[in-house]
Wavefront OBJ file of the C-alpha trace (Angstrom):
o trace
v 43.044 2.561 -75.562
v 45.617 0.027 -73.558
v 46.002 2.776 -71.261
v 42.972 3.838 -70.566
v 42.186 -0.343 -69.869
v 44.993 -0.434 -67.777
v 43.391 2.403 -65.563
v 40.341 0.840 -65.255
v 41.301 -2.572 -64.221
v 43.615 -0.920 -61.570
v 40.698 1.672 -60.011
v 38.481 -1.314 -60.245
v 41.247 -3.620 -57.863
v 41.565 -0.029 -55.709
v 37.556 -0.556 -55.914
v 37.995 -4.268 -54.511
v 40.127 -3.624 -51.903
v 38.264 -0.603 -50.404
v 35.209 -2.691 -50.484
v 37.304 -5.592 -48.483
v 38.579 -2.950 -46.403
v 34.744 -1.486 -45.800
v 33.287 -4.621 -44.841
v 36.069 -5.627 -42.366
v 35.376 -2.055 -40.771
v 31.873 -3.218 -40.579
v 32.264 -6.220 -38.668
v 31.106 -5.195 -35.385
v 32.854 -7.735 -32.828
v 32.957 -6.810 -28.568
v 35.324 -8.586 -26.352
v 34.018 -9.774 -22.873
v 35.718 -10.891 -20.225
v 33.346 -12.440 -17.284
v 32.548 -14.863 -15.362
v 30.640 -18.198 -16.205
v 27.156 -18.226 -16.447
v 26.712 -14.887 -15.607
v 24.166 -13.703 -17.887
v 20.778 -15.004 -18.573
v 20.910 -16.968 -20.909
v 19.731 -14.887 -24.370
v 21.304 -11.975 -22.998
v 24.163 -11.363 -25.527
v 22.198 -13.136 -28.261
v 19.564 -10.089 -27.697
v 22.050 -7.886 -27.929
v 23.923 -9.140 -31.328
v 20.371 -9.497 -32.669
v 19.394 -5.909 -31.801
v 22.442 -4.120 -32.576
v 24.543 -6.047 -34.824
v 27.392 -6.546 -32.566
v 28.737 -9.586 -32.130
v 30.354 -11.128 -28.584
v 33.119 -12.683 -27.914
v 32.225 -14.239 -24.472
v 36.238 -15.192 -23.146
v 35.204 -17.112 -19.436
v 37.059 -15.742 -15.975
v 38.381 -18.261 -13.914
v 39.228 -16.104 -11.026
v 39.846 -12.414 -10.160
v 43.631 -13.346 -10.402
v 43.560 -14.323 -13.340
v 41.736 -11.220 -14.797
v 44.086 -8.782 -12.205
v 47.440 -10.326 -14.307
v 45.332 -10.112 -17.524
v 44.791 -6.757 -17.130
v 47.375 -5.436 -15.231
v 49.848 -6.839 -18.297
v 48.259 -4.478 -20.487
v 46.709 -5.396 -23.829
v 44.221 -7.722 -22.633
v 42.172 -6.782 -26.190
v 38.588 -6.816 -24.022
v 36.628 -4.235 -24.420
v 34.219 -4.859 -21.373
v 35.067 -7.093 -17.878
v 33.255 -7.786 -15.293
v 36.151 -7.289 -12.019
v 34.948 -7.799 -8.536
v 34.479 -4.155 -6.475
v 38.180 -4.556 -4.921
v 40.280 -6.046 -8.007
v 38.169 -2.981 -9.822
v 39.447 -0.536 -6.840
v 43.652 -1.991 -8.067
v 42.753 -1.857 -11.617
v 41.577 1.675 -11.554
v 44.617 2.513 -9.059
v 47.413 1.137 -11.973
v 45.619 2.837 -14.888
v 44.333 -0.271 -16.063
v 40.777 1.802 -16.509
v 38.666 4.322 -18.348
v 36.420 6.572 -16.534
v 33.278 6.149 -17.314
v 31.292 9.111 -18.916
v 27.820 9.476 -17.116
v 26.490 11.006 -20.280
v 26.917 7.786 -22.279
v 25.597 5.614 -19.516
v 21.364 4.999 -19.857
v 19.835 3.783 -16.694
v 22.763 5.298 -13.452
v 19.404 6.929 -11.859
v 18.005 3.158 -11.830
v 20.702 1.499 -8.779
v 19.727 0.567 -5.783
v 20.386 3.797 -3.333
v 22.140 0.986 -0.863
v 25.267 -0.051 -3.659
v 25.312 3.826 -4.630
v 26.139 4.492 -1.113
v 28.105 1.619 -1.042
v 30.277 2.758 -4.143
v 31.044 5.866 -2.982
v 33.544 4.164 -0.919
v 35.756 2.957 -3.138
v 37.404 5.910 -4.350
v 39.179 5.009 -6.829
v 36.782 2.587 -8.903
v 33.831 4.593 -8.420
v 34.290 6.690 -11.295
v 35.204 3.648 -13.686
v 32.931 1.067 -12.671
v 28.828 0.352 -13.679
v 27.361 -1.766 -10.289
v 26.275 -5.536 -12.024
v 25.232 -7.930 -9.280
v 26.198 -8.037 -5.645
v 25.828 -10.574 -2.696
v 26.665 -11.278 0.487
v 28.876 -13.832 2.720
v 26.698 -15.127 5.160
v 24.729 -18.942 6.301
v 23.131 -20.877 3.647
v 21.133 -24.035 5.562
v 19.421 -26.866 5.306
v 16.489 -26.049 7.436
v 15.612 -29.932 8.152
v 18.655 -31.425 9.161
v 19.599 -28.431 11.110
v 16.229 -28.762 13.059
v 16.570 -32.174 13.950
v 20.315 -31.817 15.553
v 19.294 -28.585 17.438
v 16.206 -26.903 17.920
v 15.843 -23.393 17.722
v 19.226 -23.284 16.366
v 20.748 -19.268 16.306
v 20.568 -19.567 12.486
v 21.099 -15.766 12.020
v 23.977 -15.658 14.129
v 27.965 -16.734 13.034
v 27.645 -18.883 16.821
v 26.197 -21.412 14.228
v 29.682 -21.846 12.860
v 32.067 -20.006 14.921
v 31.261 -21.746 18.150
v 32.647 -25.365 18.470
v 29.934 -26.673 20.848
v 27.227 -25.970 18.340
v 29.187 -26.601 14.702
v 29.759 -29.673 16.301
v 26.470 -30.588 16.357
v 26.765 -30.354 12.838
v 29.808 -31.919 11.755
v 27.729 -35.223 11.282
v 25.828 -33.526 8.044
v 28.919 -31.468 7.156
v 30.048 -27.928 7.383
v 31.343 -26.031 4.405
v 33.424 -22.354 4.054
v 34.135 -20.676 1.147
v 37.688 -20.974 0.244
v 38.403 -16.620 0.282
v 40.765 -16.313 2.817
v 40.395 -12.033 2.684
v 36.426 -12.424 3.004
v 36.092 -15.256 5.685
v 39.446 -13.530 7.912
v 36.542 -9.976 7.816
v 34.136 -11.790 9.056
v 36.079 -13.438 11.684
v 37.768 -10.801 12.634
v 34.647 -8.467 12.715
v 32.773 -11.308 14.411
v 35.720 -10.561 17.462
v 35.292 -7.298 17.360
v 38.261 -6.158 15.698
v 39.218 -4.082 12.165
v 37.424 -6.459 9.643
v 40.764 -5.851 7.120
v 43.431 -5.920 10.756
v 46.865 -7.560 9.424
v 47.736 -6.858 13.149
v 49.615 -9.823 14.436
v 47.717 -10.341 17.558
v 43.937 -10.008 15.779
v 45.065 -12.682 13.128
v 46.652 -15.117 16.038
v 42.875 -14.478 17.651
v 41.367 -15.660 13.918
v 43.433 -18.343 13.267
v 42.949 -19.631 16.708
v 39.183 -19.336 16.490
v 39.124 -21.151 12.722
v 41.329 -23.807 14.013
v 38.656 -24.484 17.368
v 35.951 -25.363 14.844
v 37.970 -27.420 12.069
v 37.725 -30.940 13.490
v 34.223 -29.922 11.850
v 34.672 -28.784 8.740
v 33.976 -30.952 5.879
v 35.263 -28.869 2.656
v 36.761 -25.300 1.731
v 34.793 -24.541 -1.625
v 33.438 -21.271 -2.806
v 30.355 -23.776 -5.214
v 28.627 -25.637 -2.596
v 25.162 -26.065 -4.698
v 25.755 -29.358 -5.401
v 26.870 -31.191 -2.541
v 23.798 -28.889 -0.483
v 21.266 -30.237 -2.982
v 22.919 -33.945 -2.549
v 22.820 -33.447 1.326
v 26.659 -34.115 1.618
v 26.563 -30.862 3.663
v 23.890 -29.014 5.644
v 25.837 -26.161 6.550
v 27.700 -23.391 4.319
v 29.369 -20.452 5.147
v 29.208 -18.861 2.044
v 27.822 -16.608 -1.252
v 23.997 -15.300 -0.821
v 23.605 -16.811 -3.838
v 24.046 -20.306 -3.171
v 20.857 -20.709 -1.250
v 18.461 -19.614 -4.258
v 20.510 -21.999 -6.383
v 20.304 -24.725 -4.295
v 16.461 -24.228 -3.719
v 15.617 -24.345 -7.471
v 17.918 -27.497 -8.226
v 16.260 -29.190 -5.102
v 12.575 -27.907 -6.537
v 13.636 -29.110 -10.069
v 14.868 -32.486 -8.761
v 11.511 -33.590 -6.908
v 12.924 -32.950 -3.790
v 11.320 -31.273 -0.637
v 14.476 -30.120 1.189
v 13.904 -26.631 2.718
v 17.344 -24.029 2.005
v 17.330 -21.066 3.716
v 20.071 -17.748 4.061
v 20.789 -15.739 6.778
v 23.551 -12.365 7.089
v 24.642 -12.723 10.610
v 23.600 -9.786 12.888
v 27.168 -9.555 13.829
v 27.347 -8.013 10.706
v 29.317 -9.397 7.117
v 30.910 -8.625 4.139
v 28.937 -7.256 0.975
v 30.528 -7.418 -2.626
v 30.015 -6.435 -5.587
v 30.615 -6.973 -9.266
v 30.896 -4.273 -11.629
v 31.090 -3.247 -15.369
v 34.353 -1.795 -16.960
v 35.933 -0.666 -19.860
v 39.858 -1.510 -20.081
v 41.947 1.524 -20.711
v 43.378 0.308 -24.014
v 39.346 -1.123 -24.825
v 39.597 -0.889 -28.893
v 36.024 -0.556 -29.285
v 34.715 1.401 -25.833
v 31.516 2.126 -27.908
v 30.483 -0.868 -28.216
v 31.460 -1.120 -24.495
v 28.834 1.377 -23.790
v 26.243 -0.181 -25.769
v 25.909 -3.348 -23.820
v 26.209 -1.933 -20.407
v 23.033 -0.055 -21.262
v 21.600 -3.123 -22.996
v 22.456 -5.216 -19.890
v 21.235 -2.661 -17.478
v 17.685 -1.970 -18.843
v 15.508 -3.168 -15.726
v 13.799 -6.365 -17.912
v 17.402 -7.881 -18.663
v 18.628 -6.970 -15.305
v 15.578 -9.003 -14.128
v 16.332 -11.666 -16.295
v 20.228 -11.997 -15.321
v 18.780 -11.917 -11.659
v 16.593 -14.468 -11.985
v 19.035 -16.806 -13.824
v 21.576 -16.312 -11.780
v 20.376 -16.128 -8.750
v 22.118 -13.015 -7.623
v 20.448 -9.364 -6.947
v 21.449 -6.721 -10.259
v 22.190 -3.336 -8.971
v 18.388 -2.499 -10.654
v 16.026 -1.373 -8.279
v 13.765 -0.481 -11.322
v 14.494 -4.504 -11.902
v 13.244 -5.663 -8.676
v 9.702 -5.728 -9.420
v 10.600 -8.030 -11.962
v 12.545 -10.550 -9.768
v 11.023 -13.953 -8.722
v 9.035 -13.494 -5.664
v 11.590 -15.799 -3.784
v 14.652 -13.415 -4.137
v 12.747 -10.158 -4.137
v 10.640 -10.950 -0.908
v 13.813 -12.213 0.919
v 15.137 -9.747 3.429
v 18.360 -11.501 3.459
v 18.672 -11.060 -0.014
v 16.976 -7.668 -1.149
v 18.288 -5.822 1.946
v 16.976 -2.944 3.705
v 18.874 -0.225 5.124
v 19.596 -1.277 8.343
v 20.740 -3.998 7.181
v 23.257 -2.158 4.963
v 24.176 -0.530 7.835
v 26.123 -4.395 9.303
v 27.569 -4.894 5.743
v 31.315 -4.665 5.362
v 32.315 -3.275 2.091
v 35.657 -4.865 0.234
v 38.997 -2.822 1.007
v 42.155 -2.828 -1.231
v 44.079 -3.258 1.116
v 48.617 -2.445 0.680
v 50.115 -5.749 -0.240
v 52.075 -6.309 2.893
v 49.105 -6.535 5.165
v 47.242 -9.093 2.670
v 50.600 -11.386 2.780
v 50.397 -11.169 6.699
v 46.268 -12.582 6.126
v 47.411 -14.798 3.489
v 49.672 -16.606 5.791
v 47.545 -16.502 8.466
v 44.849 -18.335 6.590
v 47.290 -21.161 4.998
v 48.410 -21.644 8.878
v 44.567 -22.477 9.853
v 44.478 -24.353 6.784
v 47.142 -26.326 6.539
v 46.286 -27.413 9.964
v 43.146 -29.336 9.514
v 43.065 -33.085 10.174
v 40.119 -35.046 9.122
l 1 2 3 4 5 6 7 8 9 10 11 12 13 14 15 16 17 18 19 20 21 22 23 24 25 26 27 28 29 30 31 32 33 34 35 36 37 38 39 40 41 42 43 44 45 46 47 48 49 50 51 52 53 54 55 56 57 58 59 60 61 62 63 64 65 66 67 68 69 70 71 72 73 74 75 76 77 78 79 80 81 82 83 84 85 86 87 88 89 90 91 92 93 94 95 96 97 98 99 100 101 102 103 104 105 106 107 108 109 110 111 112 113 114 115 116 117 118 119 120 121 122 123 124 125 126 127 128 129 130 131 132 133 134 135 136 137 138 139 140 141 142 143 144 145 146 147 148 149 150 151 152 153 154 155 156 157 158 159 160 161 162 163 164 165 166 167 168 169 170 171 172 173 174 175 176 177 178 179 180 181 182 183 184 185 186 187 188 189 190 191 192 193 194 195 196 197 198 199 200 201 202 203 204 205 206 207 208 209 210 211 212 213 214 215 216 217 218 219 220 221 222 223 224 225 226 227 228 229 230 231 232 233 234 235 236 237 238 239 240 241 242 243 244 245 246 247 248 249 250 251 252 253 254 255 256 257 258 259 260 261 262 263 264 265 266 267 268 269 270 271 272 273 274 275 276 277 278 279 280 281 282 283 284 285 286 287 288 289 290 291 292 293 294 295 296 297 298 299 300 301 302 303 304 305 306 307 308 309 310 311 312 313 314 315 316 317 318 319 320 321 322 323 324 325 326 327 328 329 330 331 332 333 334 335 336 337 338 339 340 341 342 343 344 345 346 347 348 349 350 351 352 353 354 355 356 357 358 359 360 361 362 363 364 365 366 367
């Protein structure tokens, strides 16, 4: 009878610890890695609540940050959120999964444009889901620029790049975004040579060109929203994004100030974030899940709207507030494509050679 006790109270413990064991298998938990912000904001509670999945939302600092991360190996995401070119390296050092196309819900839904512009990155293209995307191009105060020049060339880089007219400027301050690999492309493209040149000669021509226009530079900062909404500057050279921001904090704040964005016809950069699943992911189904949560057209209208970025969605775009979706600048067509520059992983020597050529120009201002 002692026995038979015995057995019970140890196949009821074995019962117990199963049971533990069971429940802890049950608790559904997804890693993110992404930026700040960069969701709307009941995006991942809409996505615990429908599928039981809780997120743990780890925030990005910088691509650099997530490149180490990664490229140490056990990061323990499951999903992150790299830019097009740190996605390109990633992919490169085995740091990625391939995506499968069968698990993914809504690929037929991106824009034709970024599925064009995806094919050329060959390594990432397989491994990456397009999120949101942007330009580098002029983000204005359409007032203050008025009054200093009329008919100003607002959709040209002569705004900036030429000293006679950022001068004109300087008064109401100039801002560029501190990316010395994005604003060299555009320089360099803007003189008509290889956007990504580490050719000694095309980066004197850059640097020299920078330095001709930074008496009149008033910051280096890639988050200009609040000093454009406080009018410290009038002028950015920066993130597509930063005009719809500014316009809604202006709106909310009672004030009238008219922010506009122009891509230069000379041409500029494009980027674009992406979806991915680390190569050591521990949970790449749950991985799956939320990209096609994320990338149903009503949520990609939703991050769009709250971020003030364009989602990959063209099923999304009807969705979009009118000011985004009606803005050429923003919602491109395909000419425009045509005069963007796509991001280039480019060998490590040649980005030293920009790297110094930008903390040259840089190290060089005098206020």
């Amino acid at each position: 009878m002692e026995a038979i006790k015995k057995l019970l109270i140890v196949s009821l413990s074995l019962g117990l610890v199963c049971a533990q064991f069971a429940a802890q298998a049950e608790e559904k938990i997804l890693r993110l890695y992404n930026w700040a912000d960069y969701f709307a904001p009941d995006t991942l509670s809409a996505f615990t609540k429908e599928t039981g999945i809780q997120v743990i939302y780890d925030v990005m600092d910088s691509s650099e940050t997530l490149e180490a991360k990664m490229m140490s190996g056990h990061s323990g995401y499951d999903l992150i959120f790299p830019g097009d070119t740190v996605a390109e390296r990633l992919m490169r050092a085995g740091a990625l999964q391939k995506l499968d196309p069968g698990r993914l819900e809504h690929l037929d839904d991106i824009e034709p444009g970024l599925r064009t512009l995806q094919t050329r990155y060959p390594y990432s293209r397989h491994a990456t889901a397009p999120y949101t995307w942007g330009t580098i191009g002029l983000t204005y105060n359409q007032q203050m620029i008025d009054e200093r020049l009329a008919g100003a060339p607002v959709n040209s880089l002569d705004l900036i790049f030429k000293p006679e007219l950022a001068a004109k400027f300087a008064d109401c301050g100039i801002s560029m975004i501190d990316s010395p690999d994005e604003v060299l492309a555009v320089v360099l493209n803007y003189l008509g040579h290889n956007p990504r040149s580490s050719k000694p000669a095309d980066l004197a021509e850059a640097v020299a060109l920078l330095g001709s226009i930074k008496p009149y530079i008033r910051k280096f900062q890639s988050q200009p929203v609040t000093q454009l909404v406080n009018g410290d500057i009038c002028l950015s050279l920066g993130y597509s994004g930063d005009m719809t921001q500014a316009q809604r904090a202006s709106d909310e704040a009672g004030k009238a100030t008219n922010f506009q964005y122009r891509i230069p016809v000379e041409g500029t950069t494009v980027w674009m974030d992406t979806m991915a699943i680390p190569a050591d992911a521990r949970h790449p189904e749950y991985a799956y899940a939320l990209i096609n949560f994320i990338m149903r057209p009503e949520n990609m209208a939703a991050i769009s709207n709250a971020t003030g970025y364009p989602t990959s969605s063209a099923k999304a775009r009807p969705m979009v507030a009118a000011d985004m979706r009606n803005n050429p600048d923003i919602y491109v067509d395909e000419a425009t494509y045509e005069r963007l520059i796509p991001g280039k992983d480019i060998p490590q020597r040649d980005m030293r050679a920009r790297m110094r050529a930008w903390t040259t120009f840089k190290t060089s201002i005098h206020h």
